[in-house]
N, CA and C atoms as an extended XYZ file, in Angstrom:
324
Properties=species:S:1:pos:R:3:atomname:S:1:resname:S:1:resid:I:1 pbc="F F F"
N       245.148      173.647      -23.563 N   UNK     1
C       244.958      172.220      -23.706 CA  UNK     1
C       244.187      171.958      -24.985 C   UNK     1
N       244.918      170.854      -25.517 N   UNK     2
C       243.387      170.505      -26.780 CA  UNK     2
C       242.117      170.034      -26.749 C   UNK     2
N       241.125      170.695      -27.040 N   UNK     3
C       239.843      170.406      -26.934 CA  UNK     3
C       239.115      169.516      -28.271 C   UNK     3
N       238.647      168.634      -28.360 N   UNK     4
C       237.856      167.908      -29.412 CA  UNK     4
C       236.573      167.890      -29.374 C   UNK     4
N       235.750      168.425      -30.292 N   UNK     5
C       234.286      168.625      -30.260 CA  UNK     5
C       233.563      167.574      -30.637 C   UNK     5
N       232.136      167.106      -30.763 N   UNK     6
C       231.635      166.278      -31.072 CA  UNK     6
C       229.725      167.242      -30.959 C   UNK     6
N       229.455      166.267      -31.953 N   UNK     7
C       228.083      167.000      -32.300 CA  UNK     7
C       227.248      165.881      -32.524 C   UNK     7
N       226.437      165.719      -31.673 N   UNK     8
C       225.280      164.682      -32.310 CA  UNK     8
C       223.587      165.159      -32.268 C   UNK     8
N       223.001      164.937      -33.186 N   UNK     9
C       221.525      165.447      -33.177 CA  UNK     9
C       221.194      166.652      -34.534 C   UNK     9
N       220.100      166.698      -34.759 N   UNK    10
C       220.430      167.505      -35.668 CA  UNK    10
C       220.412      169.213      -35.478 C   UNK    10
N       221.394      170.098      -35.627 N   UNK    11
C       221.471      171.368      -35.438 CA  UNK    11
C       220.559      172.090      -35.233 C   UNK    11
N       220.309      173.291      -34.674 N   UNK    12
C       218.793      174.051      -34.752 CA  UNK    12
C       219.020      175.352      -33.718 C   UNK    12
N       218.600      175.959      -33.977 N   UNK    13
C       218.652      177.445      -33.218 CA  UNK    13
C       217.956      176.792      -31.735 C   UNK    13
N       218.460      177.270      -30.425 N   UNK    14
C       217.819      177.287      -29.663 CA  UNK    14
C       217.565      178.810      -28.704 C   UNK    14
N       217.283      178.431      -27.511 N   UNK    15
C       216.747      180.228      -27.146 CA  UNK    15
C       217.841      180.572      -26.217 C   UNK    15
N       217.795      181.772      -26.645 N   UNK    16
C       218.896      182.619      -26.395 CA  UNK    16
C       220.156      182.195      -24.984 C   UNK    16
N       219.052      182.232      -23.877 N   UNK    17
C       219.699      181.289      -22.512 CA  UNK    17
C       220.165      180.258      -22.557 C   UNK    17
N       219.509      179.177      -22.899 N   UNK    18
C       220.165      177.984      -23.010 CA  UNK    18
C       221.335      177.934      -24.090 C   UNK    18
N       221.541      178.415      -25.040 N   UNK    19
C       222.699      179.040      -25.615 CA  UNK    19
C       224.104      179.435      -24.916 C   UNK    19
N       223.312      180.665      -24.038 N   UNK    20
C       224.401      180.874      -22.754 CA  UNK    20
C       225.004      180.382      -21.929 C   UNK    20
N       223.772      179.550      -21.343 N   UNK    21
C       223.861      178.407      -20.171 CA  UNK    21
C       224.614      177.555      -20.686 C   UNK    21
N       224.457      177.216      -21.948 N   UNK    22
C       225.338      176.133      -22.578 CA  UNK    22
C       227.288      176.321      -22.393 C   UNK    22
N       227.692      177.580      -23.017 N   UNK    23
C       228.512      177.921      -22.861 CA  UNK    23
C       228.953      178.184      -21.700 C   UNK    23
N       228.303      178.836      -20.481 N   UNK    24
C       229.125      178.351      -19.550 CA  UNK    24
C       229.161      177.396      -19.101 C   UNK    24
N       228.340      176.156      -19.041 N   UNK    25
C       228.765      175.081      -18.568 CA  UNK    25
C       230.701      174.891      -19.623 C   UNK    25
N       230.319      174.667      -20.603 N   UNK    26
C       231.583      174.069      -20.945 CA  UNK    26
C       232.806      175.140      -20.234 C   UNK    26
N       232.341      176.417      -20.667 N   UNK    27
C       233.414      177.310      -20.424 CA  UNK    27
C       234.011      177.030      -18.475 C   UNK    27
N       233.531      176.965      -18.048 N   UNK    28
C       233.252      177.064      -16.291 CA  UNK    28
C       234.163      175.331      -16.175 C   UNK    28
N       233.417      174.420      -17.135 N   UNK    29
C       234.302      173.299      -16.773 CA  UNK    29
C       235.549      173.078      -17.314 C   UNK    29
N       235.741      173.429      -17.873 N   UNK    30
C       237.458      173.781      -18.569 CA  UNK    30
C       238.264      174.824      -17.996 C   UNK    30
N       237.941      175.547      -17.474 N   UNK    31
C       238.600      176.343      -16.672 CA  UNK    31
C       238.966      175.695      -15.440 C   UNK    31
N       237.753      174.820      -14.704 N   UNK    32
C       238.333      174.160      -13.764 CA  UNK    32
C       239.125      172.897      -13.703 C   UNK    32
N       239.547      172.772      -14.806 N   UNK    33
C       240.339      171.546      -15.373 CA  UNK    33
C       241.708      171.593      -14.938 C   UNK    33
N       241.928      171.527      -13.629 N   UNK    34
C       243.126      171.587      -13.088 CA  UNK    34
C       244.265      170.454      -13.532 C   UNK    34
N       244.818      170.241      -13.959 N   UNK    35
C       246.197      169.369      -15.261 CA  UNK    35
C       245.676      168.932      -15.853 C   UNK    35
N       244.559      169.490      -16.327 N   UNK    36
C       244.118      168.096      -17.046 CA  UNK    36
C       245.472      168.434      -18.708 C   UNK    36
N       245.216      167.707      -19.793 N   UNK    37
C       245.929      167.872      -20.505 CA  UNK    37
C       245.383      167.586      -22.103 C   UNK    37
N       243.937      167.500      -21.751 N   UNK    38
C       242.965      167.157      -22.960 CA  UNK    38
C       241.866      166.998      -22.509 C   UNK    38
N       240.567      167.432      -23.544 N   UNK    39
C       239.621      167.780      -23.337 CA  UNK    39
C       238.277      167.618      -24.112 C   UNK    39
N       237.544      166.928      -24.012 N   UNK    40
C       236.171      166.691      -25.583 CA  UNK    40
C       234.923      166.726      -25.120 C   UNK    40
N       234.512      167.969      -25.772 N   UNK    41
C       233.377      168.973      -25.691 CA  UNK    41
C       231.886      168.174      -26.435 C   UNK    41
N       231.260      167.532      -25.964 N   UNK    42
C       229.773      167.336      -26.512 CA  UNK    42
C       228.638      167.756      -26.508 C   UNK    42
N       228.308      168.243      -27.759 N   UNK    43
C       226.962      169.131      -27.726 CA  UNK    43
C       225.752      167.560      -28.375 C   UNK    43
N       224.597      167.454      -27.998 N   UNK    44
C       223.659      166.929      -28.470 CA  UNK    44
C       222.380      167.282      -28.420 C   UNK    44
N       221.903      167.857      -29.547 N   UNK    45
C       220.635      168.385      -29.889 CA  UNK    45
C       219.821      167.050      -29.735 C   UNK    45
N       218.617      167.071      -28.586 N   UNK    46
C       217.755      166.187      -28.565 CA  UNK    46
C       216.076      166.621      -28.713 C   UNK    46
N       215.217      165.840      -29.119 N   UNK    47
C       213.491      166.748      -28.739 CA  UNK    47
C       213.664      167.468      -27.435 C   UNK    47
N       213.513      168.870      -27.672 N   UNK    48
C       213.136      169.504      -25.946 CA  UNK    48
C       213.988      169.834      -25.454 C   UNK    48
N       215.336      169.650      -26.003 N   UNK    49
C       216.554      170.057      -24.916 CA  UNK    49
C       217.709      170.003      -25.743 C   UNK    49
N       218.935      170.742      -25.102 N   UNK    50
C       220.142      170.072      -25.180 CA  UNK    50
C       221.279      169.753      -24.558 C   UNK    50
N       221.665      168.640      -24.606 N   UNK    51
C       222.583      167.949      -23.960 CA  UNK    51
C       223.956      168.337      -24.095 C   UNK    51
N       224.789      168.918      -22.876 N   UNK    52
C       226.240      169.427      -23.065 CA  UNK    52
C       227.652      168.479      -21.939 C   UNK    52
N       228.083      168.111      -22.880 N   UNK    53
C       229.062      167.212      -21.870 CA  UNK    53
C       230.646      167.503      -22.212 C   UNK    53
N       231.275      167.490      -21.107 N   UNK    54
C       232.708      168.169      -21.089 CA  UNK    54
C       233.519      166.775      -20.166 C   UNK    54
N       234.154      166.177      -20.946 N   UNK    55
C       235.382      165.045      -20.251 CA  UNK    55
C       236.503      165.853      -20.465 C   UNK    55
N       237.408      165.665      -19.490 N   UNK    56
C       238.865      165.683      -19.435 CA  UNK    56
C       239.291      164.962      -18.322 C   UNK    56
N       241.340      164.944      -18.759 N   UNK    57
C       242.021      163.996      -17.466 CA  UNK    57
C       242.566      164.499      -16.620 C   UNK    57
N       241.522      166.035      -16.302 N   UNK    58
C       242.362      166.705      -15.022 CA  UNK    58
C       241.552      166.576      -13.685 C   UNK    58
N       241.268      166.758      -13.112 N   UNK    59
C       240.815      166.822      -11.574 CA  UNK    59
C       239.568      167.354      -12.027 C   UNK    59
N       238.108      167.550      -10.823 N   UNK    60
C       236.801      168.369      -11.201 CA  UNK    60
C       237.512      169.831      -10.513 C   UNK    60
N       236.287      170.372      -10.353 N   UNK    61
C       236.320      171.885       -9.852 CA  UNK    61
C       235.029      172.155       -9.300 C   UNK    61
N       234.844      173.493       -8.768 N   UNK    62
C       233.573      173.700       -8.273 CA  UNK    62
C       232.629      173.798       -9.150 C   UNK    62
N       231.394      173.333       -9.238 N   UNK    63
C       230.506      173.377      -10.516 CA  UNK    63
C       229.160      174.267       -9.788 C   UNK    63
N       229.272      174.329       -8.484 N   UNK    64
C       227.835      174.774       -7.785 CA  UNK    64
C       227.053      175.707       -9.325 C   UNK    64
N       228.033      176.796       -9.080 N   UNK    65
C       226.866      177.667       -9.815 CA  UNK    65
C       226.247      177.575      -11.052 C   UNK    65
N       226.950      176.194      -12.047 N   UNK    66
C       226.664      175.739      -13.372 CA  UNK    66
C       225.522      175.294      -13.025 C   UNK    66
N       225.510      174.157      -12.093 N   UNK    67
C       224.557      173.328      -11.450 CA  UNK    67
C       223.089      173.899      -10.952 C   UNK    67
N       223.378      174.844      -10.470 N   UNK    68
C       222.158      175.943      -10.303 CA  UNK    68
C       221.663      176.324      -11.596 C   UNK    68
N       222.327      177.079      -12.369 N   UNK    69
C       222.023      177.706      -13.768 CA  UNK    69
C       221.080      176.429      -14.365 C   UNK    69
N       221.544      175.186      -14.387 N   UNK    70
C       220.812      174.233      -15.289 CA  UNK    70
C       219.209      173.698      -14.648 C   UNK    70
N       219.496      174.507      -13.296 N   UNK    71
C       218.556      173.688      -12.493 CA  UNK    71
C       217.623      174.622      -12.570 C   UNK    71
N       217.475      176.436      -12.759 N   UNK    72
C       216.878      177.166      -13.135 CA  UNK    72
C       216.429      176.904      -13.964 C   UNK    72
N       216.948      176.421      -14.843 N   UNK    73
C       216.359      176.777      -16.423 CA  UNK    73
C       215.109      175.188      -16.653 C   UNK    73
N       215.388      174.655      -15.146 N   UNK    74
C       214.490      173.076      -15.514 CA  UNK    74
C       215.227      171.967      -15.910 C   UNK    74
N       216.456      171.740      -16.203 N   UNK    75
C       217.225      171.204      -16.258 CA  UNK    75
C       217.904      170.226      -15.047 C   UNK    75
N       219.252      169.694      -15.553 N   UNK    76
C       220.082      169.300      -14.192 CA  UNK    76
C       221.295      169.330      -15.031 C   UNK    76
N       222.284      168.792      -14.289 N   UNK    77
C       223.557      168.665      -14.050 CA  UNK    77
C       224.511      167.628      -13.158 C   UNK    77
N       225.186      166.610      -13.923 N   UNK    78
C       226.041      165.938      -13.425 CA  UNK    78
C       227.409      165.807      -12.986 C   UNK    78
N       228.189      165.611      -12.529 N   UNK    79
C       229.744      165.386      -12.554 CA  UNK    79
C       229.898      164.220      -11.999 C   UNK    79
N       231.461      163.453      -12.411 N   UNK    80
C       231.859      162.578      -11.585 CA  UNK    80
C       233.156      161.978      -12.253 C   UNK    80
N       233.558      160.934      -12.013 N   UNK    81
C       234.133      159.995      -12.709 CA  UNK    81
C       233.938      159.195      -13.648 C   UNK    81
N       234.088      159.020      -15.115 N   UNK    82
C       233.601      158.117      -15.714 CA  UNK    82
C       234.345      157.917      -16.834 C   UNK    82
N       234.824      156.457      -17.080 N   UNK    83
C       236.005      156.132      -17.857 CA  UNK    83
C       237.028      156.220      -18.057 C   UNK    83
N       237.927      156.541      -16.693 N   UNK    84
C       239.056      157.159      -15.829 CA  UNK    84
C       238.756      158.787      -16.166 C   UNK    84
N       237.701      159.552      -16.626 N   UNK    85
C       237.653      161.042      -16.782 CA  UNK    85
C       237.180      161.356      -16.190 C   UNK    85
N       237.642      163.069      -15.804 N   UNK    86
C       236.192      163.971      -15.147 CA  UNK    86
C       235.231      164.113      -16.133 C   UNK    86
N       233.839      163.822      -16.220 N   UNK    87
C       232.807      164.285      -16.921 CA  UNK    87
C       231.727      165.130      -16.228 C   UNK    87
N       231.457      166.306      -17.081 N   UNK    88
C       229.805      166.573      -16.601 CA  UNK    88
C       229.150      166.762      -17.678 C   UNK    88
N       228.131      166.613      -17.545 N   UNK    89
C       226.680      166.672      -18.488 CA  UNK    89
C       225.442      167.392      -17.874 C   UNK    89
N       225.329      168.442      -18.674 N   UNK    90
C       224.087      169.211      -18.681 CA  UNK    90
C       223.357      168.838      -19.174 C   UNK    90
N       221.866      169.325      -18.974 N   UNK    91
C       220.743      168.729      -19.848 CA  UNK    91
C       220.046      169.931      -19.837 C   UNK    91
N       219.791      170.876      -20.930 N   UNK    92
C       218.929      172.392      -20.615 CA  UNK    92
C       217.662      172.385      -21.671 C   UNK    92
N       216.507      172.089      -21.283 N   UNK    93
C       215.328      172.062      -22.073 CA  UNK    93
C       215.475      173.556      -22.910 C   UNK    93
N       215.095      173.532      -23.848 N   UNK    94
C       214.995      174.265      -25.102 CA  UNK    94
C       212.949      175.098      -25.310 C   UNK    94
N       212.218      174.204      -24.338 N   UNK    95
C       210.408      174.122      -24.773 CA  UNK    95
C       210.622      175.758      -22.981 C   UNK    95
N       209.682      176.666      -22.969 N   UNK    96
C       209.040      176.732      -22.094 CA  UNK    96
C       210.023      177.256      -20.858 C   UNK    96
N       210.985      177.661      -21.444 N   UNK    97
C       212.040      178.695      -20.806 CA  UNK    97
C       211.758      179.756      -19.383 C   UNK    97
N       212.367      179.827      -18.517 N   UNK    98
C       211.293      180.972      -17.507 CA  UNK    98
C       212.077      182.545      -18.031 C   UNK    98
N       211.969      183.488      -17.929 N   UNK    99
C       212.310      184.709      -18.897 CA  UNK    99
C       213.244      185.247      -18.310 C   UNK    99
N       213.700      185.136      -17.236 N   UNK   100
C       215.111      185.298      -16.257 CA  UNK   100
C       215.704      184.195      -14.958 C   UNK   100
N       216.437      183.181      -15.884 N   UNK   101
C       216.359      182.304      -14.654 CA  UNK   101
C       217.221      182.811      -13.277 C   UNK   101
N       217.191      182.295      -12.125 N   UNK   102
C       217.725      182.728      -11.359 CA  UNK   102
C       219.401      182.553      -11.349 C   UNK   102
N       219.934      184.422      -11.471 N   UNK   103
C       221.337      183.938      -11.347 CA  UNK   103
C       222.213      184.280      -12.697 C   UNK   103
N       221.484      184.022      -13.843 N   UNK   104
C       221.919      184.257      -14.996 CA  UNK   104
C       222.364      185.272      -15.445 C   UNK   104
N       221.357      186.649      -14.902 N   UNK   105
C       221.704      188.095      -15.462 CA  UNK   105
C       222.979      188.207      -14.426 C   UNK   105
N       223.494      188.175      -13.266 N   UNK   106
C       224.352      188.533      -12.470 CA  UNK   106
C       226.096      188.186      -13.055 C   UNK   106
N       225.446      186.803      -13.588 N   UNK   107
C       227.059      186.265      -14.531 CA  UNK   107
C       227.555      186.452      -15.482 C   UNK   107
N       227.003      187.666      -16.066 N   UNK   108
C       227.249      187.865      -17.213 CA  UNK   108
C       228.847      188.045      -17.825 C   UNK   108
């Protein structure tokens, strides 16, 4: 499917996990993108965190274990409907990391 990226905030190294965490959220929600047939990937670097959001026009999927991952790390995690799309949005603080969140090393 085609994916369209979008970037807002200004760029910056963050730590290593939330990096990860980042990627699977998107990765985990595109996979569960059952017909969808298009797809636009948002990263937003904010103070303290960053913000990852995945719309498409296919159906959701199971997100439990994304949802956990973000919630380890101090974070959260949304899904739903919004603007006839599936969306979710992560939010993974970047400050004050715990050094193995729960769950993370197992998914590798």
């Amino acid at each position: 499917m085609p994916v369209a990226f979008d970037r807002a905030g200004e760029p910056r190294r963050v730590p290593h996990v939330v990096d990860r965490s980042a990627y699977r959220v998107v990765r985990d929600t595109l996979a569960g993108a059952r017909k969808a047939t298009g797809a636009t990937v948002a990263i937003e670097y904010m103070p303290g965190a960053l913000a990852v959001q995945v719309d498409h026009d296919g159906c959701g999927a199971e997100l439990e274990e994304i949802a956990d991952l973000a919630a380890a790390l101090g974070g959260g995690l949304t899904a739903g409907r919004a603007h006839g799309r599936f969306r979710v949005r992560a939010w993974l603080p970047t400050e004050a990391q715990p050094l193995y969140p729960a769950g993370l090393l197992a998914t590798h």
